[in-house]
N, C-alpha and C positions, 0 to 999 in steps of 0.2 A: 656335404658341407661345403658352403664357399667358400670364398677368401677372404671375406669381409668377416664370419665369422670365428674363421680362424684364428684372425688378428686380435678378435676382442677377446679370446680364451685367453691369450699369452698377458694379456696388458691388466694388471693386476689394478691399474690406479684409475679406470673408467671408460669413457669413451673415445679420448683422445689418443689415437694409433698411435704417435710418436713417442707416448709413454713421458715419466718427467713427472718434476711435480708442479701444483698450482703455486700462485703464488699467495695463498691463505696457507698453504702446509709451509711456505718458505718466512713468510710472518711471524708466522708463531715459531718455529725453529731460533726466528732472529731474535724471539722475545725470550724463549728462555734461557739463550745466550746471554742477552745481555742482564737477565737478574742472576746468574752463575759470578757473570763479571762486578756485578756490585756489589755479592757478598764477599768475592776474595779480593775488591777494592776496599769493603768494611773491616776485613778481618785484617788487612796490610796497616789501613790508621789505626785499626786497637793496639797490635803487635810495635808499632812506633811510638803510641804513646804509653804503652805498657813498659817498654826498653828504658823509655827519658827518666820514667818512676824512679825505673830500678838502678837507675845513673845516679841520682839523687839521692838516696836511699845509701845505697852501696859509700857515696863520695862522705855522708853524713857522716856517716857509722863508722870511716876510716879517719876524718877528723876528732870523730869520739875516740877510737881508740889511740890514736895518736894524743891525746892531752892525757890518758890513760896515764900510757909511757912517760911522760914530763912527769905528771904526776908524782909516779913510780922512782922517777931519777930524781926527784927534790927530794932536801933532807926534811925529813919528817917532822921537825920542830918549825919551819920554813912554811909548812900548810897549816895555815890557820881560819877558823871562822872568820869571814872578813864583814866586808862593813855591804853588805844587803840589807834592802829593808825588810828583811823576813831572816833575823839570824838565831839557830842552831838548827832544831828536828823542824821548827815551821820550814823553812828554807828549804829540805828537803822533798816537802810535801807541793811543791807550786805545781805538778802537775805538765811541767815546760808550757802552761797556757801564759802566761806572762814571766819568762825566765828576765827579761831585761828591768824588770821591777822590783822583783826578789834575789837575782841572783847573788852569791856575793864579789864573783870576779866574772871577768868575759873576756873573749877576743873577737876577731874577725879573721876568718882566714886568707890568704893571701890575694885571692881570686875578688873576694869580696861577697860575694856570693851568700856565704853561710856567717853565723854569729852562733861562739860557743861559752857554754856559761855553764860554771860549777858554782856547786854549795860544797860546802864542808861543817860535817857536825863534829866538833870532840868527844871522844868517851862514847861512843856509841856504836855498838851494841856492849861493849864494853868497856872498862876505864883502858886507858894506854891504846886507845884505836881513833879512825878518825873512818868515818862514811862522809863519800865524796860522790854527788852525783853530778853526772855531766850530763850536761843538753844542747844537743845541735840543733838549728832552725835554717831553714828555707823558704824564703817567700812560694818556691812552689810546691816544698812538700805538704800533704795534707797533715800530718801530723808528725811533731818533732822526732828525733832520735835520741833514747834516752841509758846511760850506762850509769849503773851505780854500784859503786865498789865501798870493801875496807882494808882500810892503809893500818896495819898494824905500827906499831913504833919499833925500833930496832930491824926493821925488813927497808 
């Protein structure tokens, strides 16, 4: 056996004695590096824009439950059906697809951000109650945040 062919038993990648790889095996190496890096570059913008949702969402649902409480601390004769153009069970039913048409009261919150709007039914589900649903909106939520409660009398 010579030395020439000794070298080529050892060299697993072909003819080239030096051993190493081609630059077609380093290509494609750099190719499916870089589709590795664009899926965890795609999953990083889901993950961010998934977060901002949950910002939105979470911040909504915290101005709902905050008009909750006000609610809750008004005296009970002080919550009344007010003057929406959809007033008592219609009122309740808008769906928050246009709360600023039917609502019968609203705010904005401090930020400005969000617009919150309650209905109020009397006697409903019974006489001496009131259902009060609230609705937060977001120009970027896709759809609003909605709580609906019953305000007994005497509570």
């Amino acid at each position: 056996m010579n030395r020439q062919d000794k070298k080529q038993k050892n060299n697993i990648f072909g003819d080239d004695p030096a051993g190493g790889f081609t630059i077609i095996e380093v290509m494609i190496a750099m190719l499916v590096f870089a589709i590795g890096i664009l899926g965890v570059v795609t999953m990083q913008t889901s993950s961010v824009s998934g977060n901002a949702k949950a910002r939105y969402i979470s911040e909504a649902t915290n101005y709902a439950a905050d008009r909750v409480e006000i609610l809750l601390d008004t005296n009970y004769s002080a919550i009344v059906d007010g003057a929406g153009t959809n007033p008592g069970l219609n009122g309740l039913d808008d769906g928050g697809i246009t709360p600023a048409t039917t609502a019968d009261y609203y705010t904005t919150s401090t930020d400005g951000l969000y617009k919150i709007y309650w209905n109020v039914v009397s006697n409903l589900p019974t006489s001496n109650s009131k259902t009060i649903k609230i609705i937060v909106t977001n120009r970027l939520l896709q759809a609003p945040v909605t709580i609906t409660f019953v305000r007994a009398a005497g509570l």
